[in-house]
C-alpha positions in Angstrom: 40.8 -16.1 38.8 40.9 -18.2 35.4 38.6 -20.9 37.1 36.3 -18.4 38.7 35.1 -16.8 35.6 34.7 -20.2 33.9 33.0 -21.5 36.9 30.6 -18.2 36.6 30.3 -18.2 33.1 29.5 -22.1 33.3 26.8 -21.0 36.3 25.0 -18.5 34.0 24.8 -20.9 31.0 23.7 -23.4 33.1 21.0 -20.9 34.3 19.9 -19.6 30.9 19.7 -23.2 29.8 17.2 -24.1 32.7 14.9 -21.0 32.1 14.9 -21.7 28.4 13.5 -25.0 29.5 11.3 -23.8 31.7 9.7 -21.5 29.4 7.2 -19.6 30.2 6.3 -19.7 33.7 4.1 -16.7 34.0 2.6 -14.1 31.6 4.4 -12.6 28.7 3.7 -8.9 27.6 3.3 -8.6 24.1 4.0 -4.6 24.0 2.5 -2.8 21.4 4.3 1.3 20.5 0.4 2.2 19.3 -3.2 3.1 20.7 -5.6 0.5 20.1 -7.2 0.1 16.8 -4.4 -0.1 13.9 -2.7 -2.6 12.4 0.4 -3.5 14.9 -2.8 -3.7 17.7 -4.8 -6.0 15.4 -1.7 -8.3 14.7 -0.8 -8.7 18.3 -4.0 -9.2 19.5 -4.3 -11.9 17.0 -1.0 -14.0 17.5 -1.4 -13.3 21.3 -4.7 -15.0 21.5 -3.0 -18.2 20.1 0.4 -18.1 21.9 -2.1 -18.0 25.3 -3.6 -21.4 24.2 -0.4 -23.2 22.7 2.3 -21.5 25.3 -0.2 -22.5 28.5 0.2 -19.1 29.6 -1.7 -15.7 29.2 0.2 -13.4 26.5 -1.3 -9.4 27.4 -1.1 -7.2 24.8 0.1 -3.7 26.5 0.0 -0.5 24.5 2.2 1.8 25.0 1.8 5.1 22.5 3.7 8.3 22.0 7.0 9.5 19.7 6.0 7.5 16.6 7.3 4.2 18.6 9.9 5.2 19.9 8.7 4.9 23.8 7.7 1.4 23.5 10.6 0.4 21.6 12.7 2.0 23.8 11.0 0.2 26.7 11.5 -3.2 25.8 15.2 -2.7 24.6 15.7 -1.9 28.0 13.6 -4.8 29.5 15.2 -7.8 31.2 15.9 -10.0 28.3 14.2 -13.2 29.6 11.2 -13.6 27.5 8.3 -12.1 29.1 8.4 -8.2 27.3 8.2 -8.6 23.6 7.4 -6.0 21.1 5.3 -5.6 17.9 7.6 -4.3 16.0 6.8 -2.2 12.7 8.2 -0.2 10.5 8.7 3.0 11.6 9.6 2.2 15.2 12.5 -0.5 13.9 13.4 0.7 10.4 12.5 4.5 10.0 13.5 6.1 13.1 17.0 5.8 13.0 16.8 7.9 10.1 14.8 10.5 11.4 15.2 11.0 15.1 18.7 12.1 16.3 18.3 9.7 18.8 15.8 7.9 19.4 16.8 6.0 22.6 17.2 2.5 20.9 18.8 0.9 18.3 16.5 -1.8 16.6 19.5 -4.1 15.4 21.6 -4.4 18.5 19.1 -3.7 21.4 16.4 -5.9 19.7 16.7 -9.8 18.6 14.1 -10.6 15.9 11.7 -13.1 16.3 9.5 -13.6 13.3 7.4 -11.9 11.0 3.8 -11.5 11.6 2.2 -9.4 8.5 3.4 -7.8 5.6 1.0 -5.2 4.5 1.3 -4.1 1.3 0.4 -0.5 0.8 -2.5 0.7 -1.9 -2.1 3.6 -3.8 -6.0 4.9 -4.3 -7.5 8.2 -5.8 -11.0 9.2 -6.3 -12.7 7.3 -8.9 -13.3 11.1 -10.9 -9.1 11.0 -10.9 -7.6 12.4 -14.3 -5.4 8.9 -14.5 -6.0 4.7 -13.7 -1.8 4.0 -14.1 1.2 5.5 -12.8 2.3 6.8 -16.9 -1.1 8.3 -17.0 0.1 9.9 -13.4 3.2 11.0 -14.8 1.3 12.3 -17.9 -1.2 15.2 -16.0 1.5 15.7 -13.3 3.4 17.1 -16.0 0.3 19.4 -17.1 -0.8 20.5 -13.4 -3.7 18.3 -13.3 -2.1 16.6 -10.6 -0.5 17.8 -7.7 -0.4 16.6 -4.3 -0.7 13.8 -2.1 -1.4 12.6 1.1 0.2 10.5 3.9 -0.7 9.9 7.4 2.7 12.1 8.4 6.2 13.0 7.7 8.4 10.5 7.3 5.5 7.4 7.4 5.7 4.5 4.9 3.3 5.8 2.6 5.2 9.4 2.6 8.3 7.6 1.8 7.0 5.3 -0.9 5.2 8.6 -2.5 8.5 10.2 -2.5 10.2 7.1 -4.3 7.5 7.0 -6.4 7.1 10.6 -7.7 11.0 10.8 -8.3 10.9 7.9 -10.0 8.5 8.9 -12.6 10.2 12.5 -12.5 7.4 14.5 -11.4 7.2 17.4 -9.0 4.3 17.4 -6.5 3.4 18.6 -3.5 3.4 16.7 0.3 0.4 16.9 2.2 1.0 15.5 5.8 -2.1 14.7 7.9 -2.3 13.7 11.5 -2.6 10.1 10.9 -4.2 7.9 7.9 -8.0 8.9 9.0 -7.7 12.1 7.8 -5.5 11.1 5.2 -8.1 9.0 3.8 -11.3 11.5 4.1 -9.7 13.9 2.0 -8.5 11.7 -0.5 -12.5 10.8 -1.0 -13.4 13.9 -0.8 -11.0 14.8 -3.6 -9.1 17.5 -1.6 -5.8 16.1 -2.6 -4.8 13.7 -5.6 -3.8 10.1 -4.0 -3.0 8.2 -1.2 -0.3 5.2 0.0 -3.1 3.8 2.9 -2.6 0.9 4.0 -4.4 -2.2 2.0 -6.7 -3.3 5.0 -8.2 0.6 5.4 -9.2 0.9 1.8 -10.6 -2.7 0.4 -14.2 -1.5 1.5 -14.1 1.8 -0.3 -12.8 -0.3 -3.4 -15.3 -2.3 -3.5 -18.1 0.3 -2.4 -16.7 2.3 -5.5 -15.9 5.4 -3.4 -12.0 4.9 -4.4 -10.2 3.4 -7.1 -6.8 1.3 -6.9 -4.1 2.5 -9.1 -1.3 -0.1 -7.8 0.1 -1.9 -4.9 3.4 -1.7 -3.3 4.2 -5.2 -2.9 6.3 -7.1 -5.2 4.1 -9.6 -6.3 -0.2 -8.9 -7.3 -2.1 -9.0 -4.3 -5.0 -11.4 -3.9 -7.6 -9.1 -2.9 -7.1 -7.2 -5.7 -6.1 -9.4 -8.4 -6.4 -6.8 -11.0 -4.7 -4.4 -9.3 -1.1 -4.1 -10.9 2.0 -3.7 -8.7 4.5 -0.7 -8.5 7.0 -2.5 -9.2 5.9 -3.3 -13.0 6.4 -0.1 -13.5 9.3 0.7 -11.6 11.4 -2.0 -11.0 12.5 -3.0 -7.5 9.8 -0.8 -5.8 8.3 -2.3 -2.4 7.2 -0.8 0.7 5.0 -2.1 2.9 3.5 -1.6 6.8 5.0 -4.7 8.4 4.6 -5.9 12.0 6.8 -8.6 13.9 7.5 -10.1 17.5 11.0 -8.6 18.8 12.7 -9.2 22.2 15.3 -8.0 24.3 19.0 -8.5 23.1 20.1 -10.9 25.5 17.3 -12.7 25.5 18.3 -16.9 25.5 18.6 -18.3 21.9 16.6 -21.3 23.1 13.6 -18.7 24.2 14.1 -16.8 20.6 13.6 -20.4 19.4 10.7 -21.2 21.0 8.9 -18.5 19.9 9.2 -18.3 16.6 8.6 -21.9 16.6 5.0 -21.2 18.2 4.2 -18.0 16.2 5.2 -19.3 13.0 3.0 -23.0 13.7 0.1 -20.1 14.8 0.6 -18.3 11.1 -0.2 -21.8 9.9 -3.3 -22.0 11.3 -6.1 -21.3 8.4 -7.9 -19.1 10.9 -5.1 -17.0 12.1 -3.9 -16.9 8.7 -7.2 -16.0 7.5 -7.6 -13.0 10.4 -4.3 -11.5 9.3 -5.5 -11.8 5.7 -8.3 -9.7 6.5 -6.2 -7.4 7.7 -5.0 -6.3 4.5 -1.3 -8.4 5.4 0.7 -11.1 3.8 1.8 -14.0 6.0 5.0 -15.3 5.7 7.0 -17.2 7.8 10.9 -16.7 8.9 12.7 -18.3 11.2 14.7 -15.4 13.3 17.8 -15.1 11.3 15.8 -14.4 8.1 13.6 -11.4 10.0 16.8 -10.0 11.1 18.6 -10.1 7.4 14.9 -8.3 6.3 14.9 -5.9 9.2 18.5 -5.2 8.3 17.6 -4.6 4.6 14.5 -2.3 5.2 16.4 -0.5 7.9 19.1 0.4 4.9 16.3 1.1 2.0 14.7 3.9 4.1 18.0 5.3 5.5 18.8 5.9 1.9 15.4 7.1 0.9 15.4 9.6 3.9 18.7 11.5 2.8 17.6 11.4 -0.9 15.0 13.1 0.2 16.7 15.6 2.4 14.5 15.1 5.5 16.7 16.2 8.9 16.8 14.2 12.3 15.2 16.1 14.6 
């Protein structure tokens, strides 16, 4: 019985080894847990157009929308782990919905294996340019007189809700948490000066920066951004404060180590590229490359920070 498992176990290495070296054969789906049109599409699409060309063979992007991730997620967790179904990966699918959803279907660190990083986008707090404050003390300052008080996120339990909660509770303030049905919305109102300030993402607000329409008050990433150089970070003000909407390539567990490899071998030598690196840039993201066990350490990590964040703030998985 000894020498039968060791023969099979021999027979399935063998077998991994050979696909692994055969890899890819035939398409790969690059799933993606959004509709068209945001930032994990726009990252996809962009990686996926150069893994066709250097992998010799088409990768589709497939979107596949609905429970704030969690369907797509769930979907390629319980793909066959050879390869060809991926996932963009972003934050709330992999590192906030543990800590909100009772259970979502999936979970990131064991049913996923991490490939590599694609973008980092920090997020931009922005008011209207007629705002009361141009600093988080001046925010603290009229919050504290009623001059401010509320602020907008694209939904419960978002990125840019939880960095607003850190933030406010940092600076001690009390204000009030107005939800919208995605960043759109979120945005209109926050130029319309309905409610006080915004965590949007950087790529959605660079334009109205520059047309004048909003004003940048910090960034959430832990170093200045180059797009807005002047633009201090959160974290000068309160230490160790970064958030950010990121987006990576994910597989299967169980996918082959030599296929993991592979990948992040191809994606990070496409980051490289001025052109790609230049698209993503645009995008209002930070490229920086990881080989797989460095993703998973920094999936690990975020997946932690917002688990915290979420019982601080007393929000219930529903």
């Amino acid at each position: 019985m000894k020498l039968l498992n060791l023969v099979a176990a021999s027979c399935a290495l063998l077998a991994a080894m050979a696909h692994a070296a055969d890899y890819p054969t035939k398409p790969i789906t690059l799933v993606v847990a959004y509709a068209p049109g945001g930032l994990g599409d726009a990252l996809a699409r962009t990686i996926a157009e150069r893994l066709t060309v250097s992998m010799k063979q088409p990768v589709l992007v497939e979107n596949k929308p609905g429970a704030t991730g969690a369907i797509a997620t769930k979907f390629v967790a319980k793909a066959n782990p050879d390869g060809y179904t991926l996932l963009l990966g972003q934050t709330g699918e992999i590192a906030i919905n543990t800590a909100v959803m009772k259970d979502p279907g999936y979970d990131p660190v064991k049913d996923l294996k991490a490939i590599a990083l694609v973008g980092d986008s920090p997020l931009v707090l922005v008011a209207p340019p007629n705002a009361p404050f141009s600093t988080l003390r001046e925010i603290a300052q009229v919050a504290g007189k009623g001059a401010v008080s509320s602020y907008a996120s694209s939904g419960t339990a978002t990125p840019g809700h939880l960095a607003g909660e850190a933030m406010i509770g940092a600076l001690k303030v009390q204000m009030t948490h107005v939800p919208y049905k995605g960043a759109g919305p979120a945005l209109t109102d926050v130029l319309g000066g309905h409610v006080s300030f915004f965590y949007s993402s950087a790529g959605a607000t660079f334009g109205h920066i520059k047309a004048g329409k909003l004003k940048a008050i910090a960034v959430s990433s832990s170093t200045r951004m180059a797009a807005l150089p002047n633009t201090p970070t959160v974290a000068e003000s309160i230490p160790g404060f970064q958030f950010g909407l990121w987006g990576g390539v994910f597989a299967p567990a169980g996918t082959p180590n030599d296929v993991v490899v592979q990948l992040n071998r191809e994606i990070n030598k496409a980051l490289a590229e001025p052109a790609t690196k230049q698209k993503i840039e645009d995008l209002g993201a930070i490229v920086r490359q990881t080989t797989p066990d460095e993703f998973a350490d920094f999936v690990k990590r975020e997946t932690v920070k917002f688990a915290t964040l979420v019982k601080q703030i007393g929000i219930k998985p529903e």
